[in-house]
N, CA, C and O atoms as a GROMACS GRO file, in nm:
protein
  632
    1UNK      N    1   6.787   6.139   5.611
    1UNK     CA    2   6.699   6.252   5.634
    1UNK      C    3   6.689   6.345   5.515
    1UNK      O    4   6.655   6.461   5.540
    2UNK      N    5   6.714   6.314   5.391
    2UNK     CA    6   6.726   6.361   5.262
    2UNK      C    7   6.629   6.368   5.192
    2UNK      O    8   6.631   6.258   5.136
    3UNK      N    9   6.542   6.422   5.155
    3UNK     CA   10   6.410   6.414   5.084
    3UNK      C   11   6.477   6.494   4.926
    3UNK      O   12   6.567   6.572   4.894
    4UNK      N   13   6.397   6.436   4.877
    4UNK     CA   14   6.431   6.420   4.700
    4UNK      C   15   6.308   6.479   4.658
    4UNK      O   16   6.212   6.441   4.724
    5UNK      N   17   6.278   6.584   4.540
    5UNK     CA   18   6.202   6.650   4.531
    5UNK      C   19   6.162   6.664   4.356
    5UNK      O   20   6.129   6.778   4.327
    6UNK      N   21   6.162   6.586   4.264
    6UNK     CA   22   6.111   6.643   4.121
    6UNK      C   23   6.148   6.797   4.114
    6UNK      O   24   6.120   6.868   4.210
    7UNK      N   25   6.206   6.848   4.007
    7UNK     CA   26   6.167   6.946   4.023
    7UNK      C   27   6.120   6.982   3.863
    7UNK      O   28   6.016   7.044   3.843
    8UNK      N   29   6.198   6.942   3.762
    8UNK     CA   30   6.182   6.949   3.615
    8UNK      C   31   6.211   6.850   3.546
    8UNK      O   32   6.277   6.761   3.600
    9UNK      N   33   6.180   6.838   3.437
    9UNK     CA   34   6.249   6.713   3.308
    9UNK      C   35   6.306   6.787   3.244
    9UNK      O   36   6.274   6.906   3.250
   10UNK      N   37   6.413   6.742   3.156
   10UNK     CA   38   6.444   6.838   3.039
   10UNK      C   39   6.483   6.705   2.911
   10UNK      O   40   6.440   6.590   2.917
   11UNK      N   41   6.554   6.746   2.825
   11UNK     CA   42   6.594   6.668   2.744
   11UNK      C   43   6.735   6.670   2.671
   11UNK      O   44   6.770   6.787   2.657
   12UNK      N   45   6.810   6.597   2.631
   12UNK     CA   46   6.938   6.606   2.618
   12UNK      C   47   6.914   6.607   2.407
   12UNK      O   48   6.858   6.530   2.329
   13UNK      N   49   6.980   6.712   2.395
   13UNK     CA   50   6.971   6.700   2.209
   13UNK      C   51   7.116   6.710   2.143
   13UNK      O   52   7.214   6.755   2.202
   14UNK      N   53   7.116   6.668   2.026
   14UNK     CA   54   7.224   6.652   1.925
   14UNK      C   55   7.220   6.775   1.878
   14UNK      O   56   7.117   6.818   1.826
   15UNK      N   57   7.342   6.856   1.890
   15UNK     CA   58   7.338   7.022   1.834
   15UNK      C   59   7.456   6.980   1.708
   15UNK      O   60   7.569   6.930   1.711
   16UNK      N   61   7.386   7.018   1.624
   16UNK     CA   62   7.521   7.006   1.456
   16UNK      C   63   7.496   7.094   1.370
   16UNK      O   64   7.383   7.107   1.322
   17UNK      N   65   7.591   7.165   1.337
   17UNK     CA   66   7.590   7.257   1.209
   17UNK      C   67   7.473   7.225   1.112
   17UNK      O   68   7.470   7.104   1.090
   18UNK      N   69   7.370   7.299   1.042
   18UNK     CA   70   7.286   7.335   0.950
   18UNK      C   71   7.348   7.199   0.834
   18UNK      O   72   7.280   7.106   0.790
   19UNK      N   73   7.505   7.227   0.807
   19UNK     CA   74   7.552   7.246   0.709
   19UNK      C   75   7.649   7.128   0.772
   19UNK      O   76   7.767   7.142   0.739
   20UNK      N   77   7.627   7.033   0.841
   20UNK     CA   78   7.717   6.885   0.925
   20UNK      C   79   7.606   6.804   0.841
   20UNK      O   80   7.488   6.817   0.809
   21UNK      N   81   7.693   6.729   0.826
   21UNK     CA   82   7.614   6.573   0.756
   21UNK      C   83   7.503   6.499   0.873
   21UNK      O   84   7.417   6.416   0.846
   22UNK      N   85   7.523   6.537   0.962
   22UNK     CA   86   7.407   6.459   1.009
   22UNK      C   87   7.261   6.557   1.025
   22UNK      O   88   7.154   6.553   1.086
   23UNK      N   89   7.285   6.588   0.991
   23UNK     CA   90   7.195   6.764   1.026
   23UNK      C   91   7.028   6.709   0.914
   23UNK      O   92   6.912   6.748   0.931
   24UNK      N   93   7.094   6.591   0.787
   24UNK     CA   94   6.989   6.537   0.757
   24UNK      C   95   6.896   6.438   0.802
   24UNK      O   96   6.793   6.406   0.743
   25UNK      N   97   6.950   6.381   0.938
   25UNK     CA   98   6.908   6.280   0.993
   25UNK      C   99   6.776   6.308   1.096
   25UNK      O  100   6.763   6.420   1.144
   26UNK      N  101   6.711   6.236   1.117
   26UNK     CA  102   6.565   6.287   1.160
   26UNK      C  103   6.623   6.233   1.345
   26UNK      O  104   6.572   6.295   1.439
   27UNK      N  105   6.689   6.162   1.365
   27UNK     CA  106   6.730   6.157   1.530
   27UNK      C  107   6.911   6.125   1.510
   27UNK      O  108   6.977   6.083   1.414
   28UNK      N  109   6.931   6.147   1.585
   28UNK     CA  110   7.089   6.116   1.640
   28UNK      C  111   7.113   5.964   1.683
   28UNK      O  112   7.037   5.953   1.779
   29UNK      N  113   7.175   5.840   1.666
   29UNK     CA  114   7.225   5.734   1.756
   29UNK      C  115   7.350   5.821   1.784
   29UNK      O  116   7.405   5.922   1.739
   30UNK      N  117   7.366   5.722   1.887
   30UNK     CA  118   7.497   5.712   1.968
   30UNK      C  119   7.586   5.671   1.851
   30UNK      O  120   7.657   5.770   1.834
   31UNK      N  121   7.624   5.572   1.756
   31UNK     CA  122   7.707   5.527   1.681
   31UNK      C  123   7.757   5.659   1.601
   31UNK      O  124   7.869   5.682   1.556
   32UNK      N  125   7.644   5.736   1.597
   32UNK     CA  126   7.729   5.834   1.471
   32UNK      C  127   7.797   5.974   1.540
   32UNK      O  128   7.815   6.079   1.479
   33UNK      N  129   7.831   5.950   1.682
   33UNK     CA  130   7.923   6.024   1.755
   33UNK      C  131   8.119   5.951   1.730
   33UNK      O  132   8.228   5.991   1.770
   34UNK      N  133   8.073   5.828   1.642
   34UNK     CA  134   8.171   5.806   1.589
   34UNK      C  135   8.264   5.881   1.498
   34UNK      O  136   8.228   5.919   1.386
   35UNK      N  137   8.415   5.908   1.560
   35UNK     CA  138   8.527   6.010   1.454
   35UNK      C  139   8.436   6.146   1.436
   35UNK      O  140   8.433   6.192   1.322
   36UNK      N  141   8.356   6.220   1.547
   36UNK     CA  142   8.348   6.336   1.550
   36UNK      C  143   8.398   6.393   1.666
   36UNK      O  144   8.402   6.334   1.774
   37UNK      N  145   8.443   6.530   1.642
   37UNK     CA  146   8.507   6.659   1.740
   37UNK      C  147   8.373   6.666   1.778
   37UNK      O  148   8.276   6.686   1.705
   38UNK      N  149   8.376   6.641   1.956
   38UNK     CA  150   8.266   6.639   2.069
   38UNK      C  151   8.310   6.776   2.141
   38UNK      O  152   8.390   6.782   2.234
   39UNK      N  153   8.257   6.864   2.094
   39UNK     CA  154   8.247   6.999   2.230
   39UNK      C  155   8.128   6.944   2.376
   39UNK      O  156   8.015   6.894   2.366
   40UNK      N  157   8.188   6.969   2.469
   40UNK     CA  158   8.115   6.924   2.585
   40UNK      C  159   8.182   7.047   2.681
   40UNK      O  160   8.290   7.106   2.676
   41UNK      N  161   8.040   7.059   2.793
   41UNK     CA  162   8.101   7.147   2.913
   41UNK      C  163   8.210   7.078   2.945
   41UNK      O  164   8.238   6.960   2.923
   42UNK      N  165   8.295   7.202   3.025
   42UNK     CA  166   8.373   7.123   3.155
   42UNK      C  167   8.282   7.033   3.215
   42UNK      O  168   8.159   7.032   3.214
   43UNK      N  169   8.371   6.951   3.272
   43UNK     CA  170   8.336   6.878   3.430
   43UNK      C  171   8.458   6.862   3.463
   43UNK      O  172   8.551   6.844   3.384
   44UNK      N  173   8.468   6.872   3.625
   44UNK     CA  174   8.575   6.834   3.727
   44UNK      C  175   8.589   6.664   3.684
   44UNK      O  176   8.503   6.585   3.723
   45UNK      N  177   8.723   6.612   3.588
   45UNK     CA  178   8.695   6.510   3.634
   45UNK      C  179   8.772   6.419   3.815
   45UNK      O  180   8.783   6.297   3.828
   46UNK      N  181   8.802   6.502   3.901
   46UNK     CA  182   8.826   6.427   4.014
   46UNK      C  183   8.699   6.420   4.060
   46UNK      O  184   8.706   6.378   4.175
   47UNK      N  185   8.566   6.442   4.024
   47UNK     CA  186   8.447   6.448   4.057
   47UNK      C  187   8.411   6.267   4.093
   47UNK      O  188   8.347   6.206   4.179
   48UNK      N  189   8.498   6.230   3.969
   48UNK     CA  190   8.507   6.048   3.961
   48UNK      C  191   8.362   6.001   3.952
   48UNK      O  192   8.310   5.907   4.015
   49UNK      N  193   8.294   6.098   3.846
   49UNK     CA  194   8.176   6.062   3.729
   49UNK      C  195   8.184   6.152   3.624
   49UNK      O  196   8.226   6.267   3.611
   50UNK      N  197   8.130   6.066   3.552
   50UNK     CA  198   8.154   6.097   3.436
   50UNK      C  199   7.984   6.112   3.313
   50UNK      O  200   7.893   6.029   3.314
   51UNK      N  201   7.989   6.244   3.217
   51UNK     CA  202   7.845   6.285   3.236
   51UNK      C  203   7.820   6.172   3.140
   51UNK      O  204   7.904   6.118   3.067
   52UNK      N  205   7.664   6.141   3.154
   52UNK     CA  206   7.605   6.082   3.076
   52UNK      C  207   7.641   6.058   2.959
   52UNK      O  208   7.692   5.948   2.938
   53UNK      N  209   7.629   6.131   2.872
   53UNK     CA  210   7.670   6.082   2.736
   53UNK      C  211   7.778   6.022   2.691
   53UNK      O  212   7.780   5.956   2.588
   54UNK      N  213   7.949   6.055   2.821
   54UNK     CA  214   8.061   5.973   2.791
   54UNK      C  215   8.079   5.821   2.827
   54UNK      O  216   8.160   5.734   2.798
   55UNK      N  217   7.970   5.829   2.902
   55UNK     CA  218   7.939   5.701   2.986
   55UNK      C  219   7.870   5.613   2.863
   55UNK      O  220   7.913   5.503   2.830
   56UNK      N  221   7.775   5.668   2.811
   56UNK     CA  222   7.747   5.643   2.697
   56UNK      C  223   7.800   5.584   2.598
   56UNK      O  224   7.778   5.468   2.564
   57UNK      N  225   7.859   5.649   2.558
   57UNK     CA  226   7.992   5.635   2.434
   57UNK      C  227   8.090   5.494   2.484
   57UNK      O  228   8.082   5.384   2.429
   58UNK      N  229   8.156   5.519   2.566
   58UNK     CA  230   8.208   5.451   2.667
   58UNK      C  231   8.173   5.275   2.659
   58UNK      O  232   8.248   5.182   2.629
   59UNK      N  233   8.014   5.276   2.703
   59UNK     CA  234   7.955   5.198   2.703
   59UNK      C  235   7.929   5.092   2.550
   59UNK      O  236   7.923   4.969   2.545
   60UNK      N  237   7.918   5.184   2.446
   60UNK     CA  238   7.891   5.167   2.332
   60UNK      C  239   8.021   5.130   2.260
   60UNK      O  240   7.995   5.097   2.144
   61UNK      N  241   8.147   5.125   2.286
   61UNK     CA  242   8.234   5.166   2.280
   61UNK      C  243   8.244   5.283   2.155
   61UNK      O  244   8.362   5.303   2.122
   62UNK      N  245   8.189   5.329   2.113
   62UNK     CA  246   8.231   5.495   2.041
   62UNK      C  247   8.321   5.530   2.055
   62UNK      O  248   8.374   5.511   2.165
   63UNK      N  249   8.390   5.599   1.957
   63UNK     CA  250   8.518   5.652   1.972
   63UNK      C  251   8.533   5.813   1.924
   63UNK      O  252   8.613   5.826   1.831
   64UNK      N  253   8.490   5.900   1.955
   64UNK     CA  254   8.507   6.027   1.858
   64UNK      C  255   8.656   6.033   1.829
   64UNK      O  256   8.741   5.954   1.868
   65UNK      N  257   8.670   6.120   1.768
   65UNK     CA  258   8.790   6.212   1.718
   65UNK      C  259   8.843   6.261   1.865
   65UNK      O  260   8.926   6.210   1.940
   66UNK      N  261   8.778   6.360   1.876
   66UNK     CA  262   8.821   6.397   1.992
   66UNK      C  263   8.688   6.450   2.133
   66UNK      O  264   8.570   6.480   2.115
   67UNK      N  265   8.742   6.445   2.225
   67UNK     CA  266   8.626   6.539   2.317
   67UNK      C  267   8.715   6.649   2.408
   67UNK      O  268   8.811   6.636   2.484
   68UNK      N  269   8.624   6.779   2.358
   68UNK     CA  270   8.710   6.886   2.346
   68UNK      C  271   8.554   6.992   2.528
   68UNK      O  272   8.434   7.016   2.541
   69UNK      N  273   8.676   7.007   2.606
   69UNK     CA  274   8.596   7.052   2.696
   69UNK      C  275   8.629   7.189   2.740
   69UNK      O  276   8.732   7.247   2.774
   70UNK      N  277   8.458   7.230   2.722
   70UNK     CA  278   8.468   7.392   2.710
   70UNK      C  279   8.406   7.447   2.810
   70UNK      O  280   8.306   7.387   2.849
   71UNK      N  281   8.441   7.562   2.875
   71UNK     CA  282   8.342   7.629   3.036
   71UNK      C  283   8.217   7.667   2.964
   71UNK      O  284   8.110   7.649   3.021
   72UNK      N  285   8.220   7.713   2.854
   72UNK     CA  286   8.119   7.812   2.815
   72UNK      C  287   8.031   7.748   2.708
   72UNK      O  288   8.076   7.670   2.624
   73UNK      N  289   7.901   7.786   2.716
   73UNK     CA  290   7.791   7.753   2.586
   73UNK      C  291   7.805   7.801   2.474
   73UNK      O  292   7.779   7.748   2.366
   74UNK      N  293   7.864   7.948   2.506
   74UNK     CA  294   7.845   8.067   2.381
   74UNK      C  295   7.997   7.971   2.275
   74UNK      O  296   8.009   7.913   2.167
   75UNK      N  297   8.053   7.994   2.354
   75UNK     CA  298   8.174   7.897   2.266
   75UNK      C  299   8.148   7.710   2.231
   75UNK      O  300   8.209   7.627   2.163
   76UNK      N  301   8.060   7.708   2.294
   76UNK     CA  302   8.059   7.569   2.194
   76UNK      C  303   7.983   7.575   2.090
   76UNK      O  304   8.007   7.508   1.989
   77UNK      N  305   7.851   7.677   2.104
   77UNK     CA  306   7.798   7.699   2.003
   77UNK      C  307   7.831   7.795   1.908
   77UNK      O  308   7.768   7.820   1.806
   78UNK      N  309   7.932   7.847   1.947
   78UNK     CA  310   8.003   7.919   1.815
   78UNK      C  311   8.099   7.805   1.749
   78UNK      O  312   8.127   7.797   1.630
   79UNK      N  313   8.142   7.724   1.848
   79UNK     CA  314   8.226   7.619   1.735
   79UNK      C  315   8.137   7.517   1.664
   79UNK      O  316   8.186   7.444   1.578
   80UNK      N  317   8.007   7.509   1.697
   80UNK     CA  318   7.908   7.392   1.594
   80UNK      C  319   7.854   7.453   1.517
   80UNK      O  320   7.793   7.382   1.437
   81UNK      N  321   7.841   7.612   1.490
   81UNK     CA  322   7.789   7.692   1.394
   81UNK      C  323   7.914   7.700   1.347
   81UNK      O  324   7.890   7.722   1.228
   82UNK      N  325   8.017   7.697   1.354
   82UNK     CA  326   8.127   7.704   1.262
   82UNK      C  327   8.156   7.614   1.186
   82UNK      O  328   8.248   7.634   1.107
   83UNK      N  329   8.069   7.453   1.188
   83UNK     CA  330   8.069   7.339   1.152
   83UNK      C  331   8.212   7.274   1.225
   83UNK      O  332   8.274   7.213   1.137
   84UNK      N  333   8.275   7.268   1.343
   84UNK     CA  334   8.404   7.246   1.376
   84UNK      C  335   8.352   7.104   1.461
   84UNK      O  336   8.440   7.039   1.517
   85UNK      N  337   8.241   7.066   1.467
   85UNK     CA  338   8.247   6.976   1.580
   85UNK      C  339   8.049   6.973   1.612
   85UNK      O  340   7.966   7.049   1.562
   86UNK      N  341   8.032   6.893   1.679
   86UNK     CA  342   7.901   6.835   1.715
   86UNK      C  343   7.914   6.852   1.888
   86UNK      O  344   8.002   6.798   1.955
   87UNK      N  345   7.819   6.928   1.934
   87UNK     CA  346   7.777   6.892   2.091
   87UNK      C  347   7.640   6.799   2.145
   87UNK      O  348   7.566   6.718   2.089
   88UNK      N  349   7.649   6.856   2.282
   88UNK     CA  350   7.540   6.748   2.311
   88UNK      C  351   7.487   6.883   2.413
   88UNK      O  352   7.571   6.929   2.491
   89UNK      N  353   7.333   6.948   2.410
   89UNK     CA  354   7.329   7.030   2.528
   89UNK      C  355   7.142   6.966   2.592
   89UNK      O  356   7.080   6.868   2.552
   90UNK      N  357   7.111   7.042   2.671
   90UNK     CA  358   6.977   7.055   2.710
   90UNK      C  359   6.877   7.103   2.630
   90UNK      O  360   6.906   7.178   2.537
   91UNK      N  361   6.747   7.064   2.654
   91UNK     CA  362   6.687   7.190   2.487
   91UNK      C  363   6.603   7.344   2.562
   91UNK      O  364   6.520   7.422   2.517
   92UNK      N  365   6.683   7.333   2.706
   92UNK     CA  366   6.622   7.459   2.721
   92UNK      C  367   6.732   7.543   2.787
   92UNK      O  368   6.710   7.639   2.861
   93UNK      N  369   6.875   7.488   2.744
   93UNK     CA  370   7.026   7.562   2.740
   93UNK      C  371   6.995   7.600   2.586
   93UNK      O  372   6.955   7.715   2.567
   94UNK      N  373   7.009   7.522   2.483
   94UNK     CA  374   6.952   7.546   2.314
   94UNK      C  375   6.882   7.653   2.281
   94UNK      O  376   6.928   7.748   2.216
   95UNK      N  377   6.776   7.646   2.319
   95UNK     CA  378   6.663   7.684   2.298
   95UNK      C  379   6.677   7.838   2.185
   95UNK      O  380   6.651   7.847   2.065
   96UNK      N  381   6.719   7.923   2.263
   96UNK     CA  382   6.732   8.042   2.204
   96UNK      C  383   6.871   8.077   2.122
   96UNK      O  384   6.897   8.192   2.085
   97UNK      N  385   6.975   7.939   2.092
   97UNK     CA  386   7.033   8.021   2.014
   97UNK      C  387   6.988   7.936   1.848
   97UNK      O  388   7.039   7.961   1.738
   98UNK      N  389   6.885   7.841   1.880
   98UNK     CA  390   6.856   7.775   1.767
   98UNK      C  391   6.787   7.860   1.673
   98UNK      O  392   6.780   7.835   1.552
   99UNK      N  393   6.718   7.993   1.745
   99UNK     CA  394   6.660   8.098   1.652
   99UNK      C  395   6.754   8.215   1.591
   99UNK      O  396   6.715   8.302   1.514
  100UNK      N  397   6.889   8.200   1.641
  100UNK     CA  398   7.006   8.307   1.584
  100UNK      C  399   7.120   8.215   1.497
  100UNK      O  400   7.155   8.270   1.393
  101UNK      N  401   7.163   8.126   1.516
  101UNK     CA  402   7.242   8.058   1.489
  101UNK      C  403   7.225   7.960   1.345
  101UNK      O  404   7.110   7.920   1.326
  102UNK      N  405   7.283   7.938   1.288
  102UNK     CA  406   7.315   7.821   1.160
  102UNK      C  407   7.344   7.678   1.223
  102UNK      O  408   7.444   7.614   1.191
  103UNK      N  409   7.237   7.625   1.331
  103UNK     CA  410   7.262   7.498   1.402
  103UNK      C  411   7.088   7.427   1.394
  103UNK      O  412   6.985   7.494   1.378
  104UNK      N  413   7.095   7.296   1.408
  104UNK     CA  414   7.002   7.216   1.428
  104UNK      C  415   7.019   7.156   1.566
  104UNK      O  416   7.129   7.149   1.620
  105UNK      N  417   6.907   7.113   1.620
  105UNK     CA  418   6.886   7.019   1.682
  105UNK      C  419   6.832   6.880   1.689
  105UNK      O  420   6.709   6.868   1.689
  106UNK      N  421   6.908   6.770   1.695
  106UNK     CA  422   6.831   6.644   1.650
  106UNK      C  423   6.798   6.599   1.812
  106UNK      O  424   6.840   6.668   1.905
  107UNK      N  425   6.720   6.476   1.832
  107UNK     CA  426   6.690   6.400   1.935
  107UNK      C  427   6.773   6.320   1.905
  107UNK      O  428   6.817   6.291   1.793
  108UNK      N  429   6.808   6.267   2.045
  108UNK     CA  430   6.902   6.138   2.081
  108UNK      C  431   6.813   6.024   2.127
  108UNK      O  432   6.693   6.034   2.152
  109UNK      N  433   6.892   5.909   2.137
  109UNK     CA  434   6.802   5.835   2.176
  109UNK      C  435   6.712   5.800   2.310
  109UNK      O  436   6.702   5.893   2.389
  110UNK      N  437   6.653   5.693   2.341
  110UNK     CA  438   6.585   5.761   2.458
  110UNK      C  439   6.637   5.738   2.583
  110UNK      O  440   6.598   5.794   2.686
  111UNK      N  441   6.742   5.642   2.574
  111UNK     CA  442   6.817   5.614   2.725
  111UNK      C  443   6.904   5.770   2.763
  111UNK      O  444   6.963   5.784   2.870
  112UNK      N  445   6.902   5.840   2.693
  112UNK     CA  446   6.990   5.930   2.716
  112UNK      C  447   6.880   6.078   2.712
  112UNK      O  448   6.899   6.174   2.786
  113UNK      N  449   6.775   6.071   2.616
  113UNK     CA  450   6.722   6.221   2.593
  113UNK      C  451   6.643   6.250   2.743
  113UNK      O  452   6.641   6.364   2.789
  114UNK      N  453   6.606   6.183   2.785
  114UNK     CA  454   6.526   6.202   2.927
  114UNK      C  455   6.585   6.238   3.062
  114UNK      O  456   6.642   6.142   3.113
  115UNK      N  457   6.587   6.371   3.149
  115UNK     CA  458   6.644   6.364   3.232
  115UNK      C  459   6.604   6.424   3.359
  115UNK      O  460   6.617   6.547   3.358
  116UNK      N  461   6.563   6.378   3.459
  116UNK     CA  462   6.485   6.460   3.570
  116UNK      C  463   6.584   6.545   3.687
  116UNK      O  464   6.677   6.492   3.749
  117UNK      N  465   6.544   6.682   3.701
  117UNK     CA  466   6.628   6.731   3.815
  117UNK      C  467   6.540   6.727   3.913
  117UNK      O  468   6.419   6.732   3.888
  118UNK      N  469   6.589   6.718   4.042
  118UNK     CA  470   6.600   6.719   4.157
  118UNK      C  471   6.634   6.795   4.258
  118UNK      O  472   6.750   6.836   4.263
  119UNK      N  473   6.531   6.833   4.369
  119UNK     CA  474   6.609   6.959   4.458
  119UNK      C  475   6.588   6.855   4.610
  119UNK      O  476   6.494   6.820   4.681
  120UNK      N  477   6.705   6.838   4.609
  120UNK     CA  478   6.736   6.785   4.816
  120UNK      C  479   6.696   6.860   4.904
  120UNK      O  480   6.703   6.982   4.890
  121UNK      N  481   6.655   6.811   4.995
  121UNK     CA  482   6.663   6.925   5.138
  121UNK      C  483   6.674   6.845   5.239
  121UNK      O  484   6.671   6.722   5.228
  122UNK      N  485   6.689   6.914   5.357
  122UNK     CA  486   6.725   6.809   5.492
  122UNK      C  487   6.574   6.799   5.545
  122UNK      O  488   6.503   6.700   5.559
  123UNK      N  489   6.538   6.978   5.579
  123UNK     CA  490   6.381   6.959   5.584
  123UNK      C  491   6.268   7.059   5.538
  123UNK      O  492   6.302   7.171   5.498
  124UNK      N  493   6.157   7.029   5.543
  124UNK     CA  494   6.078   7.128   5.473
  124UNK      C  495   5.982   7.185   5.589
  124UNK      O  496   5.889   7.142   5.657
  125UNK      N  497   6.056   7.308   5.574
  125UNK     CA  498   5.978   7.399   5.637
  125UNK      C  499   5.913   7.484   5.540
  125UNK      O  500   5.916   7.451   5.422
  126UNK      N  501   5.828   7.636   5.593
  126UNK     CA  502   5.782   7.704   5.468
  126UNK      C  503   5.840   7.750   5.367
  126UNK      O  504   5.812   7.725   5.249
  127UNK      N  505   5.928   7.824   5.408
  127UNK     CA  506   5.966   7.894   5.314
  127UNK      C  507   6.056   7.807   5.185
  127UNK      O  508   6.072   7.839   5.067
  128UNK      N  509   6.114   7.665   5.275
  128UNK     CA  510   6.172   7.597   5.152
  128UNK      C  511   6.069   7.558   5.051
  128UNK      O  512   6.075   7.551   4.928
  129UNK      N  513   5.966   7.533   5.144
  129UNK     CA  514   5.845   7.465   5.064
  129UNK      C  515   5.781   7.597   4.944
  129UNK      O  516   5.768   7.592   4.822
  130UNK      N  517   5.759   7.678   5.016
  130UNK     CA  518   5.730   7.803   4.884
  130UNK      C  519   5.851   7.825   4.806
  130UNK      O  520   5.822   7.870   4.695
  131UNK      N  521   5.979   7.809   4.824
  131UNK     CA  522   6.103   7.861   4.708
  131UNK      C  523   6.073   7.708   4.563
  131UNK      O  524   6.073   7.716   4.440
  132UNK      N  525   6.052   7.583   4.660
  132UNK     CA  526   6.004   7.442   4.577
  132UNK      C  527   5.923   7.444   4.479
  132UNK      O  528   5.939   7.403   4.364
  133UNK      N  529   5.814   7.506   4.539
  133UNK     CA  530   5.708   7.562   4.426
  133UNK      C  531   5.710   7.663   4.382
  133UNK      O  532   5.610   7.687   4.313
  134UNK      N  533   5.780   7.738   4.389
  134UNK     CA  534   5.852   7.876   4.313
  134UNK      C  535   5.909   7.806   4.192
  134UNK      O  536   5.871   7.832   4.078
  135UNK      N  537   6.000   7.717   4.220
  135UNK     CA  538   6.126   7.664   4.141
  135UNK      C  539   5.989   7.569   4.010
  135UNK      O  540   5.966   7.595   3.892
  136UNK      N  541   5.939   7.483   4.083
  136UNK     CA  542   5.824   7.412   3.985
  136UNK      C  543   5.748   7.520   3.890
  136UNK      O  544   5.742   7.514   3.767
  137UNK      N  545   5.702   7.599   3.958
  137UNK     CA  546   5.615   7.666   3.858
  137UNK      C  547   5.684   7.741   3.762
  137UNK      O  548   5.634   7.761   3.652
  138UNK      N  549   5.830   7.799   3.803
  138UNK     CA  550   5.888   7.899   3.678
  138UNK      C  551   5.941   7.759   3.573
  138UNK      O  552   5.944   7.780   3.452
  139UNK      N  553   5.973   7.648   3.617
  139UNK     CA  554   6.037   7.570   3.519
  139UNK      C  555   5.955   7.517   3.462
  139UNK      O  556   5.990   7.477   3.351
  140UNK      N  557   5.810   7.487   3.504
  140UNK     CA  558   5.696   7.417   3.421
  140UNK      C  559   5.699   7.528   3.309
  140UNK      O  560   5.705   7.500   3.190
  141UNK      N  561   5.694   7.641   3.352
  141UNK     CA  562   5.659   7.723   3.236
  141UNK      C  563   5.787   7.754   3.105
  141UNK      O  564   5.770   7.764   2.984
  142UNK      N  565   5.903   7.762   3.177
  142UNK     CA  566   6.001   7.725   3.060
  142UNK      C  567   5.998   7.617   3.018
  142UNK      O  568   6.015   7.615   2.896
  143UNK      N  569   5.983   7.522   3.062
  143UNK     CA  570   5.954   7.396   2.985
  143UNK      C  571   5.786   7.371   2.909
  143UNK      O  572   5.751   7.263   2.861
  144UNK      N  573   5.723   7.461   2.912
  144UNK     CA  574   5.604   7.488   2.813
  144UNK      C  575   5.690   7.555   2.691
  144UNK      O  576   5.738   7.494   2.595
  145UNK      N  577   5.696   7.656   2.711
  145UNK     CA  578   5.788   7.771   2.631
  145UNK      C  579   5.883   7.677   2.519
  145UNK      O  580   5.916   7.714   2.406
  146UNK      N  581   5.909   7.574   2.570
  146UNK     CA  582   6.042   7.516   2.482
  146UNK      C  583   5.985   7.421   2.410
  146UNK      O  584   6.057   7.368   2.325
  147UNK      N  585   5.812   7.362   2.427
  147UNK     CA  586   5.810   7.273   2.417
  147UNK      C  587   5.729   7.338   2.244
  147UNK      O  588   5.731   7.292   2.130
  148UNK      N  589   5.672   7.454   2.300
  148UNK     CA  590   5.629   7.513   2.189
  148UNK      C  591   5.688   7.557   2.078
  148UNK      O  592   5.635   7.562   1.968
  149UNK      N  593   5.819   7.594   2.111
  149UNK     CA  594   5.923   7.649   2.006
  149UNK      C  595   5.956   7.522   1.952
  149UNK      O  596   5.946   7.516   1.829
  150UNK      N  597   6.003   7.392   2.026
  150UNK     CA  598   6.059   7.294   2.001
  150UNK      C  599   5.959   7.250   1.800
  150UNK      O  600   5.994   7.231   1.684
  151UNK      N  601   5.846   7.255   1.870
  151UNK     CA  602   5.745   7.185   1.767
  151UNK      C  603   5.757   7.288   1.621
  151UNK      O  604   5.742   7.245   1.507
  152UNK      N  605   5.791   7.447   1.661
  152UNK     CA  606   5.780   7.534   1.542
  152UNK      C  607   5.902   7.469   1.484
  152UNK      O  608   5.914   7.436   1.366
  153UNK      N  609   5.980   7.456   1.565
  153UNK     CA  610   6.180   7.415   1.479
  153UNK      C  611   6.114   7.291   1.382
  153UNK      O  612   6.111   7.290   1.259
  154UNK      N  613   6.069   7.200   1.464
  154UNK     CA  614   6.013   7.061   1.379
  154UNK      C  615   5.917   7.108   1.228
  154UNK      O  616   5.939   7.068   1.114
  155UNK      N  617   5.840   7.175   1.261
  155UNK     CA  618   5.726   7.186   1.165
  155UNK      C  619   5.866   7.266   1.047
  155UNK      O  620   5.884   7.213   0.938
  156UNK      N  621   5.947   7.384   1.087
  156UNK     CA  622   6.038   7.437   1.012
  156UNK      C  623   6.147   7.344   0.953
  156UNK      O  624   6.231   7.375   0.868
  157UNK      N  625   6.132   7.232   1.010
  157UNK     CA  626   6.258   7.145   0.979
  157UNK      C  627   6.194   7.023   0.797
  157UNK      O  628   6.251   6.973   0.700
  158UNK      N  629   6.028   7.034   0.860
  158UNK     CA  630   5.974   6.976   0.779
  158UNK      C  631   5.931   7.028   0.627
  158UNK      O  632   5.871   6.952   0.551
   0.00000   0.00000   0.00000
């Protein structure tokens, strides 16, 4: 009795110091997460999954240096502007500190950059149904917003 609902896409990006060697590279592989310090959110792991990108790695067999797990954004992106390490975030978690910060954003590849959220419900009555399209329309529009900045970073990158 679970109905599954679209609600946004977003995209998963390579965040690296200005001033990190890959920072010249026009996309990110998975291979060159090789022997780097990985800042990543927490996750619960008794959750018994594991996020995308380690699954990833995992898969690939990759090996970083280390993967270093942090509650907070502001601190991972103070440790990849410090050049200490490479993350992996959303580009509309990114978004705004790519205009304060000494960080790039590269694209990853595409099994991984693509990612759709989803809102469950048991059932739809009105008001879930208006909060649904509440939720669609403010995120279409941040995800306009990002898509526009996204292209100025590119054209600035060029």
């Amino acid at each position: 009795g679970i109905q599954y609902e679209p609600i946004f896409e977003d995209r998963l990006l390579a965040i690296v110091s200005a001033d990190h060697r890959l920072a010249a590279k026009s996309r990110i592989d998975i291979k060159d997460f090789e022997d780097e310090e990985l800042f990543l959110h927490y996750h619960d792991p008794s959750s018994g999954s594991l996020p995308m990108i380690e699954n990833l790695l995992r898969m690939r067999q990759v090996k970083t240096k280390y993967i270093h797990r942090i509650h907070y954004t502001d601190a991972i992106i103070e440790l990849v502007n410090a050049n200490m390490g490479i993350t992996v975030l959303a580009d509309w978690i990114v978004q705004p500190y790519l205009e304060t910060k000494d960080i790039v954003a590269r694209p990853l590849p595409p099994e991984v950059a693509k990612r759709t959220w989803y809102a469950a419900t048991c059932n739809q009555n009105l008001p879930i149904r208006n909060f649904l399209d509440s939720l669609k329309y403010n995120f279409s529009e941040m995800t306009m917003r990002n898509a526009a900045l996204q292209l100025k970073q590119v054209a600035l990158d060029i």
